[in-house]
Biotite code that builds the C-alpha atoms (Angstrom):
import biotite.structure as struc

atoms = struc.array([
    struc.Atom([0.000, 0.000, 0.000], chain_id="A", res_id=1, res_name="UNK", atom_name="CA", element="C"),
    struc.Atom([0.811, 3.277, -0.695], chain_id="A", res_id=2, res_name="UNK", atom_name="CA", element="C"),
    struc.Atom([2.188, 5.842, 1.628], chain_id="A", res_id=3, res_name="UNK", atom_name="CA", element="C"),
    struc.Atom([-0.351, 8.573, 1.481], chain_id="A", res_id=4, res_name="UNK", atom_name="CA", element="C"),
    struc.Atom([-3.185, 8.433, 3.570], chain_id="A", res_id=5, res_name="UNK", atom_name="CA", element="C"),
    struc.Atom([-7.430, 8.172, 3.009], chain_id="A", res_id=6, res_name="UNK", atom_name="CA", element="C"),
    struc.Atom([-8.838, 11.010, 4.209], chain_id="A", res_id=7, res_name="UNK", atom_name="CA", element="C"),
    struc.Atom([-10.630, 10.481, 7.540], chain_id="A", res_id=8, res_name="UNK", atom_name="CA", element="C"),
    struc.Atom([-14.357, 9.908, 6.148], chain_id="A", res_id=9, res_name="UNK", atom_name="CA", element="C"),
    struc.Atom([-13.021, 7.191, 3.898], chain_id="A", res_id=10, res_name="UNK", atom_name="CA", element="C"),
    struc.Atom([-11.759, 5.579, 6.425], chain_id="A", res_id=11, res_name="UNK", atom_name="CA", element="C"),
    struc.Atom([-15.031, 4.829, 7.736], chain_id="A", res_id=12, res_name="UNK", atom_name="CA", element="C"),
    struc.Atom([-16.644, 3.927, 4.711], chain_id="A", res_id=13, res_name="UNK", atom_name="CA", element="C"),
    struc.Atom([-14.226, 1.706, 3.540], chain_id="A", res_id=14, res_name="UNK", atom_name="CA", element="C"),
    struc.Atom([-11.378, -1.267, 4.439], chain_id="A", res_id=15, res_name="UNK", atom_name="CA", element="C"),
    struc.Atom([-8.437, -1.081, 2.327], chain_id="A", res_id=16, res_name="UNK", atom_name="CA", element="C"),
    struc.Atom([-6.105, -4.580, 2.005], chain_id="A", res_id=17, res_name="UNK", atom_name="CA", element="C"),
    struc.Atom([-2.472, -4.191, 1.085], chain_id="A", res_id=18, res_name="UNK", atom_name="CA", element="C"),
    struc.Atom([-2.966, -4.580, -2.943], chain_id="A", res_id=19, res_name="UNK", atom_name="CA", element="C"),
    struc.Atom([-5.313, -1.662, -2.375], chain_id="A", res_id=20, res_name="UNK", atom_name="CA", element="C"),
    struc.Atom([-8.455, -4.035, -2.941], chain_id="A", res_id=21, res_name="UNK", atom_name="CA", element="C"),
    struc.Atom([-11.195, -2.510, -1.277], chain_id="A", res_id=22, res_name="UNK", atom_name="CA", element="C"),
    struc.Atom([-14.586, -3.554, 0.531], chain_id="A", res_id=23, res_name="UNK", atom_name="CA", element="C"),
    struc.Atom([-17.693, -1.173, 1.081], chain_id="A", res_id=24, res_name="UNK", atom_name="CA", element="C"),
    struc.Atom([-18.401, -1.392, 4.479], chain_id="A", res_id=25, res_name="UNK", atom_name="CA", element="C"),
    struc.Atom([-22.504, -0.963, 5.090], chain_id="A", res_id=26, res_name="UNK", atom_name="CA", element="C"),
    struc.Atom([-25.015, -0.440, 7.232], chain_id="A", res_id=27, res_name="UNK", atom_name="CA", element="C"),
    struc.Atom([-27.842, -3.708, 7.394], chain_id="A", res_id=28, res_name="UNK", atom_name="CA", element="C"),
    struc.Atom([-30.989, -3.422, 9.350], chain_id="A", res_id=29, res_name="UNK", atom_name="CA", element="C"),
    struc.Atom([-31.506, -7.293, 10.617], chain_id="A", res_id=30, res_name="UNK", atom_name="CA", element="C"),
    struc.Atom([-35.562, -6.089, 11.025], chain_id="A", res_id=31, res_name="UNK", atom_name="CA", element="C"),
    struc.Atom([-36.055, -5.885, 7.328], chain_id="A", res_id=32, res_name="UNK", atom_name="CA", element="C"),
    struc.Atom([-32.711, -6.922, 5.539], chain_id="A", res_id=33, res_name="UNK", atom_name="CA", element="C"),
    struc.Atom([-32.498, -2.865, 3.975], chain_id="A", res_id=34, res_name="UNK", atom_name="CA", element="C"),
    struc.Atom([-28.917, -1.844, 3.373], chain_id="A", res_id=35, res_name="UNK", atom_name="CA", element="C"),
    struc.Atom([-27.112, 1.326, 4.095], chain_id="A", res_id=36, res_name="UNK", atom_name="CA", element="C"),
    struc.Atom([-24.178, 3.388, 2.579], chain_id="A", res_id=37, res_name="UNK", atom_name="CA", element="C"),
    struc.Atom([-22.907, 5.482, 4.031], chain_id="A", res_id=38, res_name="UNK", atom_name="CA", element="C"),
    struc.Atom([-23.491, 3.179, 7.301], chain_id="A", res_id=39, res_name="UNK", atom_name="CA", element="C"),
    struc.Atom([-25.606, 5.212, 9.677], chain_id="A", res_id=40, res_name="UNK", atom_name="CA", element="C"),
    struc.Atom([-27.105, 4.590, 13.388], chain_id="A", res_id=41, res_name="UNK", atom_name="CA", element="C"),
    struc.Atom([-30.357, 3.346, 12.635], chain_id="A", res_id=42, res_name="UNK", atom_name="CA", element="C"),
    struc.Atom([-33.076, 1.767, 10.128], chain_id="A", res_id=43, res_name="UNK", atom_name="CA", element="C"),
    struc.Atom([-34.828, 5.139, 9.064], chain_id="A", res_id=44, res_name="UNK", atom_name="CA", element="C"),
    struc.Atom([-38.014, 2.442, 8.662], chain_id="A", res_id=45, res_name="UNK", atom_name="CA", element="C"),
    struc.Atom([-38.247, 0.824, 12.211], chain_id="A", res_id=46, res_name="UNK", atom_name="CA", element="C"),
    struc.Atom([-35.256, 2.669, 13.955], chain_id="A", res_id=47, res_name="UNK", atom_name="CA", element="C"),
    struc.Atom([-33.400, -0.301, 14.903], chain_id="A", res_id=48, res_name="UNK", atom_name="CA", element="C"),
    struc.Atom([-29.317, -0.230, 15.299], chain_id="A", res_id=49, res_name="UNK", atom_name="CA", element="C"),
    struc.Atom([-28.113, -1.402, 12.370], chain_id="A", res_id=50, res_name="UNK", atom_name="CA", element="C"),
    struc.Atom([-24.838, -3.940, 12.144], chain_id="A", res_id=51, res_name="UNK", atom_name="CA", element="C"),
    struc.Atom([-21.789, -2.808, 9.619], chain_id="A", res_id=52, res_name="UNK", atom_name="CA", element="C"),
    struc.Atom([-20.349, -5.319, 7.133], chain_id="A", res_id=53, res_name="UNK", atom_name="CA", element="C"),
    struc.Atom([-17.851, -5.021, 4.377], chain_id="A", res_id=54, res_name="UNK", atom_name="CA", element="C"),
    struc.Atom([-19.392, -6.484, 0.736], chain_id="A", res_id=55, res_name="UNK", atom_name="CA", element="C"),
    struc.Atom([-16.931, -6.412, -1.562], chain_id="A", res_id=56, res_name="UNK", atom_name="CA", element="C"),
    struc.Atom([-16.621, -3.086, -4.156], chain_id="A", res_id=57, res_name="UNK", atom_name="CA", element="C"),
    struc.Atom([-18.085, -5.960, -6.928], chain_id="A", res_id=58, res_name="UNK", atom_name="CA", element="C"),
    struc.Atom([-20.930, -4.852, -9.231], chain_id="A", res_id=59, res_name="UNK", atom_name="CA", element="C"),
    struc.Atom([-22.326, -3.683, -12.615], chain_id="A", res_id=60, res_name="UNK", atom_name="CA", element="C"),
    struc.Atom([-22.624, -0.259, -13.884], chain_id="A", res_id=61, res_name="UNK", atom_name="CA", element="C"),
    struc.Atom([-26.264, 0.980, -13.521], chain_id="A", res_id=62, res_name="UNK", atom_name="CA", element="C"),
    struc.Atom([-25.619, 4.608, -14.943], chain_id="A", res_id=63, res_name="UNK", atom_name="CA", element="C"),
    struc.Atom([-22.760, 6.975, -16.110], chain_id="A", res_id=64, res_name="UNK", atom_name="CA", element="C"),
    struc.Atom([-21.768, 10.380, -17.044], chain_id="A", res_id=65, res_name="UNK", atom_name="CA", element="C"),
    struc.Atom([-18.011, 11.182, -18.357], chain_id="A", res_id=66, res_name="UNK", atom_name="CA", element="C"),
    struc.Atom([-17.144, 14.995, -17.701], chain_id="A", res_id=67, res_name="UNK", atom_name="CA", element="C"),
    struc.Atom([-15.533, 16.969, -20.150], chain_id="A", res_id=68, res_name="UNK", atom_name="CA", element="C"),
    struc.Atom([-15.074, 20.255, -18.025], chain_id="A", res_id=69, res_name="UNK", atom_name="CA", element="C"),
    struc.Atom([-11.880, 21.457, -16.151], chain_id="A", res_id=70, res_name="UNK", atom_name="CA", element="C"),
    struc.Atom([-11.885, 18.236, -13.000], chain_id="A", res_id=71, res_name="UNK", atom_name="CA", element="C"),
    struc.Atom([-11.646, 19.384, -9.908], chain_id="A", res_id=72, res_name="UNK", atom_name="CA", element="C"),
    struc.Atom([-8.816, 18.202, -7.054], chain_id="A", res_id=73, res_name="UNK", atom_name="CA", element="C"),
    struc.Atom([-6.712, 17.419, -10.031], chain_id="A", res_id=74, res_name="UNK", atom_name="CA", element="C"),
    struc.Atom([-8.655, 14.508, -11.317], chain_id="A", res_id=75, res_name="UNK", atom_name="CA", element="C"),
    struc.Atom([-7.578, 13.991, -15.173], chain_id="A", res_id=76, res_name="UNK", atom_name="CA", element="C"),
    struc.Atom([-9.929, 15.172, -17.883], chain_id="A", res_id=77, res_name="UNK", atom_name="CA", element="C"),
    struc.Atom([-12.277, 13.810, -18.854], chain_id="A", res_id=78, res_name="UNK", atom_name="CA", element="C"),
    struc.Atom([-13.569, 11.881, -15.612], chain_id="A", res_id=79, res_name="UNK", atom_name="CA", element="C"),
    struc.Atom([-16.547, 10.091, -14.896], chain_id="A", res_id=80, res_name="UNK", atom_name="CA", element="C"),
    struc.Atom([-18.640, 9.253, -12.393], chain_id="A", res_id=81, res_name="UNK", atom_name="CA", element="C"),
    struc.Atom([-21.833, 6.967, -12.137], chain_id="A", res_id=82, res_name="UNK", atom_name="CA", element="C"),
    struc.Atom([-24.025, 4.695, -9.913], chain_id="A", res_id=83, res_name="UNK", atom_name="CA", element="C"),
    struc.Atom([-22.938, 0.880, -9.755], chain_id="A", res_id=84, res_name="UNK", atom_name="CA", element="C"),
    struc.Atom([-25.384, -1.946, -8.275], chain_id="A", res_id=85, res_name="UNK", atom_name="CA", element="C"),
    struc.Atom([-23.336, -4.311, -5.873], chain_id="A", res_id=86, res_name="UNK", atom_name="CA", element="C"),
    struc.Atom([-23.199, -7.455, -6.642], chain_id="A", res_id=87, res_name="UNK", atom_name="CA", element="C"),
    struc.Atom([-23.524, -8.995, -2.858], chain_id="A", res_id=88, res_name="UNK", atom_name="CA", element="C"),
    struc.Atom([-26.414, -7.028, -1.563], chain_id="A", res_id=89, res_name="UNK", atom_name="CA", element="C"),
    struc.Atom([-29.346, -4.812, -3.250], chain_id="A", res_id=90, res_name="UNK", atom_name="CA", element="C"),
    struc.Atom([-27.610, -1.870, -3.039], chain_id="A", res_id=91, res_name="UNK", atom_name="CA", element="C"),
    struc.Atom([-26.679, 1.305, -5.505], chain_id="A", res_id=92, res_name="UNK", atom_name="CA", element="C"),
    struc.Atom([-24.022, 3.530, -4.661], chain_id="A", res_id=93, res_name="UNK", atom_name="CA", element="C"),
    struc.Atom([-22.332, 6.393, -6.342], chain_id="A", res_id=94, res_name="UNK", atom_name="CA", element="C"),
    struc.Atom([-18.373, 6.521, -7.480], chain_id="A", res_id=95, res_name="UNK", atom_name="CA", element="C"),
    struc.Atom([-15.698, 7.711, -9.658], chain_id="A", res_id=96, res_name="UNK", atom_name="CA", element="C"),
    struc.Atom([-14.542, 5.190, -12.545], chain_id="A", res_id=97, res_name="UNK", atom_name="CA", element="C"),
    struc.Atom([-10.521, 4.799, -12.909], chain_id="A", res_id=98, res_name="UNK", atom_name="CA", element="C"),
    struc.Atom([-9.655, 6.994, -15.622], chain_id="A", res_id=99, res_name="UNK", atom_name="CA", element="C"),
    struc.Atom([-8.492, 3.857, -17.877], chain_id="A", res_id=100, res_name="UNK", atom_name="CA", element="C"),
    struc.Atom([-11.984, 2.959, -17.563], chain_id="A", res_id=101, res_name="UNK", atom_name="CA", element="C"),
    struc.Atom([-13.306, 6.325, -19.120], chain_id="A", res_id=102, res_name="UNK", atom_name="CA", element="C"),
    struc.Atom([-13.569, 4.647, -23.047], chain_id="A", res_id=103, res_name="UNK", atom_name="CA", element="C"),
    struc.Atom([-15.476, 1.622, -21.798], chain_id="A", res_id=104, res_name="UNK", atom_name="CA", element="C"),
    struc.Atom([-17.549, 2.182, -20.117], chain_id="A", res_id=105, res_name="UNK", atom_name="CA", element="C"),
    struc.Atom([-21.217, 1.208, -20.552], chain_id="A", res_id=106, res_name="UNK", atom_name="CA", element="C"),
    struc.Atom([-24.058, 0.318, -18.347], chain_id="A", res_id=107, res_name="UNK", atom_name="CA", element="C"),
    struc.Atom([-24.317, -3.246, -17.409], chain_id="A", res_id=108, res_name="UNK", atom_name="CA", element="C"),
    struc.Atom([-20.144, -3.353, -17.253], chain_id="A", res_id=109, res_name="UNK", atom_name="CA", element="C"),
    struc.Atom([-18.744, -5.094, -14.583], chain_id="A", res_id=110, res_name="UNK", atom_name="CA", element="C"),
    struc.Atom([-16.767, -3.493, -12.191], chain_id="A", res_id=111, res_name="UNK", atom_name="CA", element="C"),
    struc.Atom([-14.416, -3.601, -9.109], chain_id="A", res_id=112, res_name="UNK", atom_name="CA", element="C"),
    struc.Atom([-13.507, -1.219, -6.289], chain_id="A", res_id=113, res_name="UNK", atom_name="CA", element="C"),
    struc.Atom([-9.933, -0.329, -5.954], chain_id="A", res_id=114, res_name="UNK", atom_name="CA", element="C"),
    struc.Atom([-8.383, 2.315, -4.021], chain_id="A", res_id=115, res_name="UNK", atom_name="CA", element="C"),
    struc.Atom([-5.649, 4.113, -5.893], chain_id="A", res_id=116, res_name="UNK", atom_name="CA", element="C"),
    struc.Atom([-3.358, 7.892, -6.082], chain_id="A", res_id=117, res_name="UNK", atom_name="CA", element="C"),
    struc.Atom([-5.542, 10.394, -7.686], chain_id="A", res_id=118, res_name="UNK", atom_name="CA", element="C"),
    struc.Atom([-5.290, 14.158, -7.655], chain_id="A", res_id=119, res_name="UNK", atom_name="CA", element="C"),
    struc.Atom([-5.331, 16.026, -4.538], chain_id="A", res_id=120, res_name="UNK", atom_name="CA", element="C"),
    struc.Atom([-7.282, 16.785, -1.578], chain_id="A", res_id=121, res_name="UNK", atom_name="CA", element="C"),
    struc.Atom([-8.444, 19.785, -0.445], chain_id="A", res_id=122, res_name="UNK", atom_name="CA", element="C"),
    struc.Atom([-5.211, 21.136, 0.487], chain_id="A", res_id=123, res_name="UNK", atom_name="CA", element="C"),
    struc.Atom([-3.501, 20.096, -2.625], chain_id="A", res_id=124, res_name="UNK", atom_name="CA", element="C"),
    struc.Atom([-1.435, 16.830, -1.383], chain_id="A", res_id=125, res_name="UNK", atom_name="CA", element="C"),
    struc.Atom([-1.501, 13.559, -3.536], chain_id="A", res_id=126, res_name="UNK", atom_name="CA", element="C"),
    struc.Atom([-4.451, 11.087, -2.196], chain_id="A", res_id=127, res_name="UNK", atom_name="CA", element="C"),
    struc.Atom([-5.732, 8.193, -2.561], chain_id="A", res_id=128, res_name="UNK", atom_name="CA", element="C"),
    struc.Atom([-9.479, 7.815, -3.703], chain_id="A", res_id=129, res_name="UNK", atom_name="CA", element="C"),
    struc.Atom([-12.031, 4.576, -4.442], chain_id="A", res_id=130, res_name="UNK", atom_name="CA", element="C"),
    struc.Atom([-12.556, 4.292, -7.999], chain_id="A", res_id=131, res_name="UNK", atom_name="CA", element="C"),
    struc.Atom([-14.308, 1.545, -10.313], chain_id="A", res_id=132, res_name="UNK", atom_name="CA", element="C"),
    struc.Atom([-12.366, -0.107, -12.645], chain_id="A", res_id=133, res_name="UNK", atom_name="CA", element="C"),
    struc.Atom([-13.648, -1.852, -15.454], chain_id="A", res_id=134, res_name="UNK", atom_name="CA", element="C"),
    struc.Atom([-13.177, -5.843, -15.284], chain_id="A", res_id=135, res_name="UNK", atom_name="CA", element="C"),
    struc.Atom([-13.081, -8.363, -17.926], chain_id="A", res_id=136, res_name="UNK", atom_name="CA", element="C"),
    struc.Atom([-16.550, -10.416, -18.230], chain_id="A", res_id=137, res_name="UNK", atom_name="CA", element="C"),
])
């Protein structure tokens, strides 16, 4: 693993092996089997605590956009960004794709969650963010 560090929100969100492999970690109400990201306190449906576990970043593209503006925190140009289903538990969440992944992309791709240096945080230091990379079928 790299040197640099995930910024402190991420590393809540998310558990980070040393090939930089990564696994969501969410929230799963055991009243009504509803997942959660980001994890949060309770079921907003019957308020019970709900338990955390990491699913793996695994899943097919739902919906994309690639962005052809100026990126911000140094991301390259174009980016995109776009919703992916997880493969282990009904869930959608939203990402950045790896900029390799840019030209093909398409929705029903399969993808994976890596963790990798790209751009710069708020205070312009190298990072390390999630992204979705584009796997083979």
């Amino acid at each position: 693993m790299t040197d640099l560090a995930l910024p402190q929100v991420l590393n809540k969100a998310f558990l980070i092996d040393e090939d930089n492999n990564c696994q969501i970690l969410v929230g799963k109400c055991d009243c009504d089997d509803r997942h959660f990201f980001p994890v949060r306190a309770y079921c907003p449906r019957c308020l019970a605590p709900l338990s955390v576990k990491p699913v793996s970043g695994r899943g097919h593209v739902y919906a994309f956009t690639t962005v052809r503006r100026r990126a911000p925190f140094g991301l390259p140009e174009p980016y995109a960004i776009g919703y992916v289903d997880l493969a282990e538990v009904p869930l959608r969440v939203f990402g950045l794709f790896s900029p390799n992944a840019v030209t093909q992309l398409k929705v029903g791709a399969k993808v994976d969650l890596k963790v990798t240096p790209l751009g710069t945080d708020g205070a312009g230091m190298p990072c390390l963010r999630p992204i979705y990379d584009v796997v083979g079928d």
